[in-house]
N, CA and C atoms as an extended XYZ file, in Angstrom:
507
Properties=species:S:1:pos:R:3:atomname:S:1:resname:S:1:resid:I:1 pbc="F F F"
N        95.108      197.962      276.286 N   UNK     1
C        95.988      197.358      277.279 CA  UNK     1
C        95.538      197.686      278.692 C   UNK     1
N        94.364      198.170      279.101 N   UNK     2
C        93.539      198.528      280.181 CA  UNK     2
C        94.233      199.239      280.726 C   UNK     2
N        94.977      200.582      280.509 N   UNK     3
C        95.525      201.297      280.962 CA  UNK     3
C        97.129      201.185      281.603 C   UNK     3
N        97.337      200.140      281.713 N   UNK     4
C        98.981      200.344      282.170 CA  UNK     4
C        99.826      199.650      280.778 C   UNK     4
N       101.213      199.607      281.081 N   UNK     5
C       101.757      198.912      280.153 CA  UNK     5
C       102.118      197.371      280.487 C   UNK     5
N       102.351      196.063      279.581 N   UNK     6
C       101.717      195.185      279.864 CA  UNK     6
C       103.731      194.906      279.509 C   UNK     6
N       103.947      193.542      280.408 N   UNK     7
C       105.224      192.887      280.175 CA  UNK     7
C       104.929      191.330      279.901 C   UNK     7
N       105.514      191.420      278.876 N   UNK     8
C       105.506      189.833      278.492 CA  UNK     8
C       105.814      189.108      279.394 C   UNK     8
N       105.373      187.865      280.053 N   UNK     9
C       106.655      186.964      280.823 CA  UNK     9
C       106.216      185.346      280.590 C   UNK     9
N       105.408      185.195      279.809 N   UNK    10
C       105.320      183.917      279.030 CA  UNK    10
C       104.574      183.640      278.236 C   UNK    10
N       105.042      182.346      277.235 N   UNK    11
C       104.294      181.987      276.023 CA  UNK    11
C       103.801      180.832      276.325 C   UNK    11
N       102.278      180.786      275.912 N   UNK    12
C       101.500      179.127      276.263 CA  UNK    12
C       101.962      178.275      275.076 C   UNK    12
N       102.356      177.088      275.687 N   UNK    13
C       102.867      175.880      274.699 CA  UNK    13
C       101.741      175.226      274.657 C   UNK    13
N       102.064      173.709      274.286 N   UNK    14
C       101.204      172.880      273.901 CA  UNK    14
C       100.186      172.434      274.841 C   UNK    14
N        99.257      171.885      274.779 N   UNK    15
C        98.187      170.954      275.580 CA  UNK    15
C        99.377      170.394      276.473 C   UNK    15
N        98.768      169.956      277.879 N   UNK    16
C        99.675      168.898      278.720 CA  UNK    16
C        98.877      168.223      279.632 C   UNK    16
N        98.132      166.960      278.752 N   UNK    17
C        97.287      166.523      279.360 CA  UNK    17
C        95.613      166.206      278.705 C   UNK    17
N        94.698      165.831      279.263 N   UNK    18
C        93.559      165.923      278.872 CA  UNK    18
C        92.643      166.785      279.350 C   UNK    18
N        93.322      167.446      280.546 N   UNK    19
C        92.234      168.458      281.219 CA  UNK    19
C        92.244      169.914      281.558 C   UNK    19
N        92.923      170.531      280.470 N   UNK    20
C        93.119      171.625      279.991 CA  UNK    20
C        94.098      172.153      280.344 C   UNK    20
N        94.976      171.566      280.668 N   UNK    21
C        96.773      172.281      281.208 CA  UNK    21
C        97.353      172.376      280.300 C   UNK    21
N        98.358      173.612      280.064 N   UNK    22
C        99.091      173.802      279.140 CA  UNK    22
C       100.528      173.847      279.656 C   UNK    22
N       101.213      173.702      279.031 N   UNK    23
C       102.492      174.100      278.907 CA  UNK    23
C       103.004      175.614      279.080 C   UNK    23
N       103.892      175.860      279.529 N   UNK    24
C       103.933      177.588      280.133 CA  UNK    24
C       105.230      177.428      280.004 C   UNK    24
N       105.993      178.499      278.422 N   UNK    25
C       107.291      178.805      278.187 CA  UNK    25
C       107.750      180.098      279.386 C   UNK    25
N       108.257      180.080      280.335 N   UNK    26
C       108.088      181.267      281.310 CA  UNK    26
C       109.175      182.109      280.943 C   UNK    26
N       109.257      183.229      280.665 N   UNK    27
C       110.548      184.224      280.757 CA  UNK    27
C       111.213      184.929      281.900 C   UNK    27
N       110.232      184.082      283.348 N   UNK    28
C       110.910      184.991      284.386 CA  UNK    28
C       112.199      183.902      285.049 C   UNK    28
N       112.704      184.450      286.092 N   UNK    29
C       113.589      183.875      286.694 CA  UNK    29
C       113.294      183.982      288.418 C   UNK    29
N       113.009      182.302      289.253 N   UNK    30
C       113.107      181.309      288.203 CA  UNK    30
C       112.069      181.218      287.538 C   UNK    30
N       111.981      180.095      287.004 N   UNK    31
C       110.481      180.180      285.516 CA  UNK    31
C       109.106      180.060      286.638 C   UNK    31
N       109.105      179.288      287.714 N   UNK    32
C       107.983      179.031      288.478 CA  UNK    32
C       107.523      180.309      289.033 C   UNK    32
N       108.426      181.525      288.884 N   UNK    33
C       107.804      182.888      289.523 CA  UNK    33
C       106.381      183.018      288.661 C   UNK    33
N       106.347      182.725      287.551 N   UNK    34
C       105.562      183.431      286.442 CA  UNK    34
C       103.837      182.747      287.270 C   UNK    34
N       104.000      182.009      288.061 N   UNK    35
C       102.888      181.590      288.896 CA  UNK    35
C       102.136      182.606      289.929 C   UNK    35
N       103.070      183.186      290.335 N   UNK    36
C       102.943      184.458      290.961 CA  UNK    36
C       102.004      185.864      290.423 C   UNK    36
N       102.100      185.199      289.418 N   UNK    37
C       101.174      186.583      288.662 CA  UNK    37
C       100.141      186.360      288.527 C   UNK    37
N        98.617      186.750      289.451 N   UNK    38
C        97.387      186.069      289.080 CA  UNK    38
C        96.718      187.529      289.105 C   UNK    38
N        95.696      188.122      288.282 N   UNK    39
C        95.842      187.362      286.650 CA  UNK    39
C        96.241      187.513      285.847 C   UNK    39
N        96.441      186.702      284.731 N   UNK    40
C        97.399      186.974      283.658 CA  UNK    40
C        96.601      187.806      282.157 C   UNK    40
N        97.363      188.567      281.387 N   UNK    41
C        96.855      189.126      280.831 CA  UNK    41
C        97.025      188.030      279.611 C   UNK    41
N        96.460      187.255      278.421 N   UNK    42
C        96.628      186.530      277.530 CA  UNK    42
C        96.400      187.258      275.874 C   UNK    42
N        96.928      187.293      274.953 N   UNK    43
C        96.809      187.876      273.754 CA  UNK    43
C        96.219      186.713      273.257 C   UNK    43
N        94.678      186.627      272.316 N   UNK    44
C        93.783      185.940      271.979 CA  UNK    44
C        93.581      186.918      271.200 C   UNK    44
N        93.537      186.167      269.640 N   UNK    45
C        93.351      186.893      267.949 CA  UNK    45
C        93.739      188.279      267.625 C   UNK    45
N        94.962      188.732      268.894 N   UNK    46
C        95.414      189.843      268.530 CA  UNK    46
C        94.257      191.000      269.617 C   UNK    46
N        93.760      189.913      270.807 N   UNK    47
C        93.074      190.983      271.440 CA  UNK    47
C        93.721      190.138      273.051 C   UNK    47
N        93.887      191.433      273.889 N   UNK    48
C        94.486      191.306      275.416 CA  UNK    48
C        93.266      190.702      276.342 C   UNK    48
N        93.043      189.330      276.575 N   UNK    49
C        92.036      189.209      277.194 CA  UNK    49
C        92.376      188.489      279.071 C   UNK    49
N        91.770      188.940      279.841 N   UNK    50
C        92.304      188.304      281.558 CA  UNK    50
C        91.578      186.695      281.499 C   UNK    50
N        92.575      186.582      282.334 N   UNK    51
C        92.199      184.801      283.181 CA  UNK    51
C        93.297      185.047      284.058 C   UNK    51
N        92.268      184.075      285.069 N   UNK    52
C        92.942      183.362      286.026 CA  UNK    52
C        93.681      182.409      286.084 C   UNK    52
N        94.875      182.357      286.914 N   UNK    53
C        95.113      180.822      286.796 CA  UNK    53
C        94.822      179.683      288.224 C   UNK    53
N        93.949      179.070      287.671 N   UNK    54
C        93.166      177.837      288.436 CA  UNK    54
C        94.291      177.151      289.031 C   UNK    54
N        95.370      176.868      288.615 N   UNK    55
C        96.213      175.939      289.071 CA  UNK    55
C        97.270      175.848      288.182 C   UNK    55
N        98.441      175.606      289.054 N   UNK    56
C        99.878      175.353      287.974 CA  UNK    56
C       100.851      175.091      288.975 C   UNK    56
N       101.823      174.661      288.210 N   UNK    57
C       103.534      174.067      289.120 CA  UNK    57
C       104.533      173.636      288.109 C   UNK    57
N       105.419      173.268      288.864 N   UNK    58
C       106.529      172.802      288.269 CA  UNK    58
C       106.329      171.480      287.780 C   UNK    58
N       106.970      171.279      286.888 N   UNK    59
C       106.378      170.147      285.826 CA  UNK    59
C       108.098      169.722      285.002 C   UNK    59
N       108.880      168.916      285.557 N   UNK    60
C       110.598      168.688      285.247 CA  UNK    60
C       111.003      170.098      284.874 C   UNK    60
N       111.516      170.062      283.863 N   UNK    61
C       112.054      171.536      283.944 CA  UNK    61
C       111.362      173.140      283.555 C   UNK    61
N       110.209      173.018      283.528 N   UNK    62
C       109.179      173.548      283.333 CA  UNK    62
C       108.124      174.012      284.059 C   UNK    62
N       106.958      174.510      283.245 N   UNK    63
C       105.792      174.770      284.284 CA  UNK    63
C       104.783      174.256      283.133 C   UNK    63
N       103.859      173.930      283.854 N   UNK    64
C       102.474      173.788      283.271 CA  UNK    64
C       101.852      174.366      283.885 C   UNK    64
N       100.295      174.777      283.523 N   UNK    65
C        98.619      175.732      284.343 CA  UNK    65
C        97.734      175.170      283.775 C   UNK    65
N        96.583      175.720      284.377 N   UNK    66
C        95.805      175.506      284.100 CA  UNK    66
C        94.359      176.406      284.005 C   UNK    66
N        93.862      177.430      282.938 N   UNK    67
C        93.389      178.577      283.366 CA  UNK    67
C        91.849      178.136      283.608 C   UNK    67
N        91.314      179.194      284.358 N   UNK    68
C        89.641      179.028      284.760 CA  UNK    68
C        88.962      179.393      283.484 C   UNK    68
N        87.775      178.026      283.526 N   UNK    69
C        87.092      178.103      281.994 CA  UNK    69
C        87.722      177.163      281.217 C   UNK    69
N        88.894      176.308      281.535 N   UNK    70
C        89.307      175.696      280.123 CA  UNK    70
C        89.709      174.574      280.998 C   UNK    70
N        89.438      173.677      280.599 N   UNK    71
C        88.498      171.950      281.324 CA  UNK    71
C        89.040      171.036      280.689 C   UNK    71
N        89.293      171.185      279.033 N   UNK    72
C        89.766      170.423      278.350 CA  UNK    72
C        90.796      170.424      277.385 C   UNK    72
N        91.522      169.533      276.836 N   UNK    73
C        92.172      170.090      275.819 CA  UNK    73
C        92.149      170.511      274.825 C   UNK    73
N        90.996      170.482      274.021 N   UNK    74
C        90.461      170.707      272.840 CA  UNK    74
C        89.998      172.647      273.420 C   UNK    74
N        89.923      172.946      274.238 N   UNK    75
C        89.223      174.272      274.671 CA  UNK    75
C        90.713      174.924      274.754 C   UNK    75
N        91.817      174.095      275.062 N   UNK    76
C        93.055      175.141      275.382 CA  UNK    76
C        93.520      175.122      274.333 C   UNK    76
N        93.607      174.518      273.475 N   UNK    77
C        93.931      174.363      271.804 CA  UNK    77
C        93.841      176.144      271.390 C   UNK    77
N        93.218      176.536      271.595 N   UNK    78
C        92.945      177.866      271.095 CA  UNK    78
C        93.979      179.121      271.796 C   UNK    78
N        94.622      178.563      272.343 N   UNK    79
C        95.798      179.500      273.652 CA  UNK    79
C        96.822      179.329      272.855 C   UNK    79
N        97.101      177.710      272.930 N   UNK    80
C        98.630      177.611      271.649 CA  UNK    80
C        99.453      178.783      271.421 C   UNK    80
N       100.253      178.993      271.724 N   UNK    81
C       101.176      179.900      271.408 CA  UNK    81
C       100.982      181.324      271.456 C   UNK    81
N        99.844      181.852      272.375 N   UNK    82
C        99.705      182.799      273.014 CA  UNK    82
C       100.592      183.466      274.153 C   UNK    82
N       100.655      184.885      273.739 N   UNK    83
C       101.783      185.581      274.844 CA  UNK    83
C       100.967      185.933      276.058 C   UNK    83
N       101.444      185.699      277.646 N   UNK    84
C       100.959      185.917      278.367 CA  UNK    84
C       101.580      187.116      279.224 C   UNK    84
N       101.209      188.431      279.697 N   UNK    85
C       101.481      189.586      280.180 CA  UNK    85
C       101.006      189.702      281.465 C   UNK    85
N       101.755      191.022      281.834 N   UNK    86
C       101.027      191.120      283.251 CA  UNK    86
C       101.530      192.928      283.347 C   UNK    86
N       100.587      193.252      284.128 N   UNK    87
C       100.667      195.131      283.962 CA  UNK    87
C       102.413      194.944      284.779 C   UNK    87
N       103.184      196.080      284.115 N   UNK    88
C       104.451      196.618      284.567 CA  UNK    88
C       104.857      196.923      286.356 C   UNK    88
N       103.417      197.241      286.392 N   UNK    89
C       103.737      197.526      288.115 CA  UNK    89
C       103.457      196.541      288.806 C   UNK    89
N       102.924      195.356      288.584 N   UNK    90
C       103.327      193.961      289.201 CA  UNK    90
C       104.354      193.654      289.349 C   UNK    90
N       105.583      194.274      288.491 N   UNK    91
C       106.999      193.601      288.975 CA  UNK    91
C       107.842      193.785      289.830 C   UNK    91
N       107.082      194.860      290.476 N   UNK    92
C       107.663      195.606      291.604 CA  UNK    92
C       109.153      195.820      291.206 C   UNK    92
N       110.147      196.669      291.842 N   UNK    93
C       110.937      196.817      291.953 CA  UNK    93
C       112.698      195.612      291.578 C   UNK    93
N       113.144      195.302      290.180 N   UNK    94
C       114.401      194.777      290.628 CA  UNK    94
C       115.369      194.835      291.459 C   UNK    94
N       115.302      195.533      292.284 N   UNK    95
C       116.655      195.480      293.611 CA  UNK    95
C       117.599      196.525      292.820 C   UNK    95
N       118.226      197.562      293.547 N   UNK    96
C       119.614      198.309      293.046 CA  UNK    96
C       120.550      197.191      292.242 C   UNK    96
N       120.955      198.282      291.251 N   UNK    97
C       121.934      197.658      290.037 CA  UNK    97
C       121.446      196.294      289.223 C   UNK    97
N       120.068      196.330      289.135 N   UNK    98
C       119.473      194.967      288.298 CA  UNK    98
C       118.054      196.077      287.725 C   UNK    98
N       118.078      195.053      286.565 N   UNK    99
C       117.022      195.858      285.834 CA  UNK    99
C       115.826      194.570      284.913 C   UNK    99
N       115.033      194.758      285.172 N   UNK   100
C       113.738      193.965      284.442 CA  UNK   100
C       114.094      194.280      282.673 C   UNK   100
N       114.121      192.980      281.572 N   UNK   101
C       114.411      193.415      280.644 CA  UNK   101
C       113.657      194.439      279.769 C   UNK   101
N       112.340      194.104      280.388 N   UNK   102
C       111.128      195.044      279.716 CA  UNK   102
C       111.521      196.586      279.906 C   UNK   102
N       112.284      196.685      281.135 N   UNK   103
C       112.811      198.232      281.237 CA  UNK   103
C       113.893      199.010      280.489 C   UNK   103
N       114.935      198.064      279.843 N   UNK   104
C       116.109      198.388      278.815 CA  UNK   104
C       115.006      198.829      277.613 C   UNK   104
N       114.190      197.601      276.981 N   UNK   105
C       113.833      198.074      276.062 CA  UNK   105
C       112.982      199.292      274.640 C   UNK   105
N       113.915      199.836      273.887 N   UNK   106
C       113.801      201.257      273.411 CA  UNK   106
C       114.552      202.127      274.230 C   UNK   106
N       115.687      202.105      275.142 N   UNK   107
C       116.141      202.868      275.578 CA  UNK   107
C       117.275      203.533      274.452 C   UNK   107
N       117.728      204.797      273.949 N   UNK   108
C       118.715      205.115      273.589 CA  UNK   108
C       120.345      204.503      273.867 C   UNK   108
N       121.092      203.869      273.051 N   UNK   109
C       122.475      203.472      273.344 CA  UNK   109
C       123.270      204.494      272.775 C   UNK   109
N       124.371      204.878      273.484 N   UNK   110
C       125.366      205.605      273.164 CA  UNK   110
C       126.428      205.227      273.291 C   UNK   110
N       128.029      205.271      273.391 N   UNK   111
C       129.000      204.980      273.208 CA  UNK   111
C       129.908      206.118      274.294 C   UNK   111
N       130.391      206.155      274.465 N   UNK   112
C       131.445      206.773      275.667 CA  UNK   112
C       131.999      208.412      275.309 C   UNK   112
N       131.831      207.845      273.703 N   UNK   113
C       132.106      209.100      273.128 CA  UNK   113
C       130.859      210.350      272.982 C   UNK   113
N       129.801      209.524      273.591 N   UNK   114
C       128.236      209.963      273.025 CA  UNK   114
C       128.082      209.804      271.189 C   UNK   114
N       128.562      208.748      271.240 N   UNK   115
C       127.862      208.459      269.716 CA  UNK   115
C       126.967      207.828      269.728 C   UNK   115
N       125.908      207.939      269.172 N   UNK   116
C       124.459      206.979      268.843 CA  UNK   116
C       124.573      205.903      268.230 C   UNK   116
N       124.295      204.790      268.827 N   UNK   117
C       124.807      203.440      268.546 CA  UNK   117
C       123.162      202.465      267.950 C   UNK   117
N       121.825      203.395      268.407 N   UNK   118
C       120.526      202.965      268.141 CA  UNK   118
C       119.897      202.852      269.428 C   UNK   118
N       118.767      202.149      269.229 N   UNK   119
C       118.191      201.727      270.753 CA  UNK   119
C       117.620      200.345      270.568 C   UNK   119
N       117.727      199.471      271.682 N   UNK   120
C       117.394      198.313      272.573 CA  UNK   120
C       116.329      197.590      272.066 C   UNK   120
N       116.520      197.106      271.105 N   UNK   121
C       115.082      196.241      270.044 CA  UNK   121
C       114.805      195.111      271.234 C   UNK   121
N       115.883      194.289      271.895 N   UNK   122
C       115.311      193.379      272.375 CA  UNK   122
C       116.468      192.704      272.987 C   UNK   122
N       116.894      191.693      274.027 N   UNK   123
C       118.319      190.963      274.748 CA  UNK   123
C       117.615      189.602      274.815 C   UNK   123
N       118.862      189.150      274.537 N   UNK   124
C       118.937      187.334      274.845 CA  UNK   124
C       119.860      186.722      275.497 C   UNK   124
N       119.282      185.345      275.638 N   UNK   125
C       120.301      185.193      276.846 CA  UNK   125
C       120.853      183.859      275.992 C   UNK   125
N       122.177      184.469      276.233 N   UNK   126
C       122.909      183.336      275.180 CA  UNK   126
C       123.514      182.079      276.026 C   UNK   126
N       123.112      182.078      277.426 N   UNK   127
C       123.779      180.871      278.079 CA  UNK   127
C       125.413      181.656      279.035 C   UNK   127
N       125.509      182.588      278.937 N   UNK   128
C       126.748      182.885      279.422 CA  UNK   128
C       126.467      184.132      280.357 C   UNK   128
N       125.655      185.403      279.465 N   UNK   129
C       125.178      186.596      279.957 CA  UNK   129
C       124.098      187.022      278.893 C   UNK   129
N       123.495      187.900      279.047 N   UNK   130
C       122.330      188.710      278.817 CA  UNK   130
C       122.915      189.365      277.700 C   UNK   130
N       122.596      189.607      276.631 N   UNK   131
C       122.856      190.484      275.516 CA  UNK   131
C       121.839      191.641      275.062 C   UNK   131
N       122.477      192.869      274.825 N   UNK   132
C       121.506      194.004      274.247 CA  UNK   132
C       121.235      193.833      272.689 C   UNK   132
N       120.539      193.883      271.930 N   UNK   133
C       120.307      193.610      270.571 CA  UNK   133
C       119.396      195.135      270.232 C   UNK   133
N       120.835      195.911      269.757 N   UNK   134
C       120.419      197.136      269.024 CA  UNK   134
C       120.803      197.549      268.132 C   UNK   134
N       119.714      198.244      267.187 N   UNK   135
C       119.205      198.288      266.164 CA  UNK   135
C       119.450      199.992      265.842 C   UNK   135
N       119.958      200.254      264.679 N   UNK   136
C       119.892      201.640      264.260 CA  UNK   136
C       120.484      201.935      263.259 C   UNK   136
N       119.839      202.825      262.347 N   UNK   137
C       120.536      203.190      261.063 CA  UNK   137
C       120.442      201.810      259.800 C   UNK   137
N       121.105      201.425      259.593 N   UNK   138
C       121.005      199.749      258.717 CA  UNK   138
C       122.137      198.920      259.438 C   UNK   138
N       122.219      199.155      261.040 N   UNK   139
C       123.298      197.909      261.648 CA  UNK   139
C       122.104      197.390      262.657 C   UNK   139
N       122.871      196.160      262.767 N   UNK   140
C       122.021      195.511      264.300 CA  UNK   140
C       123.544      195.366      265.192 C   UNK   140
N       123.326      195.806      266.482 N   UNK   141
C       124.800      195.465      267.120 CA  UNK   141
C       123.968      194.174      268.255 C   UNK   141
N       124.896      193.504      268.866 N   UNK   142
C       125.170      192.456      270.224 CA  UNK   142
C       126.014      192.981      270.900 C   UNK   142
N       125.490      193.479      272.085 N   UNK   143
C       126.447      193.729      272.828 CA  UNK   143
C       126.000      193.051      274.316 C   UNK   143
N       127.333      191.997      274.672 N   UNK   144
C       127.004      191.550      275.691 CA  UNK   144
C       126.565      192.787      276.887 C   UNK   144
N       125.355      192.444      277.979 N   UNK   145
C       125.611      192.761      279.170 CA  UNK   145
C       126.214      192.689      280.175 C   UNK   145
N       127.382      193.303      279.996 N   UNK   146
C       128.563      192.898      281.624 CA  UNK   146
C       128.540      194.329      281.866 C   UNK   146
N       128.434      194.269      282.757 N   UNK   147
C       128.281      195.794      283.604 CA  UNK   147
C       129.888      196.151      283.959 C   UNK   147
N       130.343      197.328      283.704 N   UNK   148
C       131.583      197.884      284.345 CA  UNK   148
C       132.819      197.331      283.569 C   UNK   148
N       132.084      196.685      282.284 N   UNK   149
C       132.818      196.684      280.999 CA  UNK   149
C       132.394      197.303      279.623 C   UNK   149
N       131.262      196.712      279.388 N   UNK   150
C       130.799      196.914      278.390 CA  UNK   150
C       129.593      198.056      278.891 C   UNK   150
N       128.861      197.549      279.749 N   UNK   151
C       127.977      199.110      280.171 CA  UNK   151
C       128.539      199.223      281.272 C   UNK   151
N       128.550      200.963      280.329 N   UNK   152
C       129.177      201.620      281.448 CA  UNK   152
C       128.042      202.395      282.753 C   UNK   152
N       126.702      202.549      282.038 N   UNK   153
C       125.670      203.450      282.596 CA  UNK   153
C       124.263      202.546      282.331 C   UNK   153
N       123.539      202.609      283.094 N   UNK   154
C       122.223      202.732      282.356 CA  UNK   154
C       121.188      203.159      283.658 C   UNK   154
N       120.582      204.382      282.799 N   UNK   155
C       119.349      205.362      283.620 CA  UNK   155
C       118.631      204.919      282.821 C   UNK   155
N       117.104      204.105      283.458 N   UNK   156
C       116.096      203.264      283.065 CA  UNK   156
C       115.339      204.627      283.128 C   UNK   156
N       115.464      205.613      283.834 N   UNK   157
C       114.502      206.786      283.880 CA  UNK   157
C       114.661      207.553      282.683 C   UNK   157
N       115.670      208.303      282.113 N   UNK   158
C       115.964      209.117      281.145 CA  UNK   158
C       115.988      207.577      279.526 C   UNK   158
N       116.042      206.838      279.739 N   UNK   159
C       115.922      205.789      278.297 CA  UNK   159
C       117.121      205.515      277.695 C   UNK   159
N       118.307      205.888      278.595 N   UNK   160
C       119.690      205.839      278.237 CA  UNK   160
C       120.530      205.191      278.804 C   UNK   160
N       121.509      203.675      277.731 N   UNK   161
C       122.954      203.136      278.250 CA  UNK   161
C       123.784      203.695      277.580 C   UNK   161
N       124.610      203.823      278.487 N   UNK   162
C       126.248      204.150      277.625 CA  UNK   162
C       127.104      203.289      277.651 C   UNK   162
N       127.336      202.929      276.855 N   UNK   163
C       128.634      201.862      276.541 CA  UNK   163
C       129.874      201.872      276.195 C   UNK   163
N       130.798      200.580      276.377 N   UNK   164
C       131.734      201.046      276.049 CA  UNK   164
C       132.024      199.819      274.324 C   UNK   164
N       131.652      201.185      273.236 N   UNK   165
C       131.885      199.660      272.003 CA  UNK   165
C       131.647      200.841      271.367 C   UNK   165
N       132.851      200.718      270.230 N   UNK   166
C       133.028      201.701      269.203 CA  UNK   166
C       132.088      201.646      268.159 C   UNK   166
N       131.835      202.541      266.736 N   UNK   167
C       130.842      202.458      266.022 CA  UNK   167
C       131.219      202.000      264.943 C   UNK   167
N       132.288      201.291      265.234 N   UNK   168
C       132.741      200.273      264.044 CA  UNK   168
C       132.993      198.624      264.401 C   UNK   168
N       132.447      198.578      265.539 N   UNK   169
C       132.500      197.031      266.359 CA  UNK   169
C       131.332      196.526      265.259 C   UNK   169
């Protein structure tokens, strides 16, 4: 991973086009930030390889690119559904009381009572708010993210939220 740790923030979709643009599922907010990141780190056969991106934009509700070296569509064919990363300290800073999701995840969850509730497999966004999806013991819990309800804490430094959700929710 060339030495730092790498954050997902999009998946290459399909061909878009004949001249090697792809489709770009973006995970940032908004999705056109993910343009911002030059260069991108790409997972190819299970190996982390760099490119540039030559060119990209907004494309209706979307993004398309276009990386250096790949001209055609038959050459981007091979990206298809590749995860695209970028080292952790590119994301600079979320602003006080906001947190990058890559930073929740594996953090310890606890409960108010300090009961161990598991840790932070992964959050989705269900259209309403952000959800924690943790995992421990043989449960998976959902627990929405609303701050100053449901979390009560979270130190991204020590790997710990505390919540408020019993161990029988």
């Amino acid at each position: 991973m060339m030495g730092q740790r790498l954050v997902t923030v999009a998946r290459l979709g399909a061909p878009y086009g004949v001249r090697g643009w792809l489709k770009v599922h973006s995970f940032t907010s908004p999705p056109e930030s993910v343009l911002d990141y030059d260069p991108w780190r790409v997972r190819v056969g299970g190996e982390w390889k760099e490119f540039r991106v030559a060119e990209g934009r907004v494309h209706g509700k979307g993004v398309v690119a276009r990386l250096e070296g790949f001209d055609d569509r038959e050459a981007v064919r091979t990206l298809v559904g590749a995860e695209v990363a970028v080292e952790r300290s590119r994301l600079g800073d979320p602003g006080a009381g906001s947190y990058f999701w890559a930073d929740l995840i594996g953090a310890e969850v606890v409960n108010r009572e300090g009961e161990p509730l598991g840790r932070v497999d992964h959050l989705i966004d269900n259209g309403q708010q952000d959800v924690l999806v943790i995992r421990g013991g043989d449960r998976e819990r959902l627990i929405p993210f609303v701050q100053d309800h449901y979390i009560l804490e979270v130190d991204v430094e020590a790997g710990r939220i505390v919540v408020d959700w019993g161990l029988d929710y």
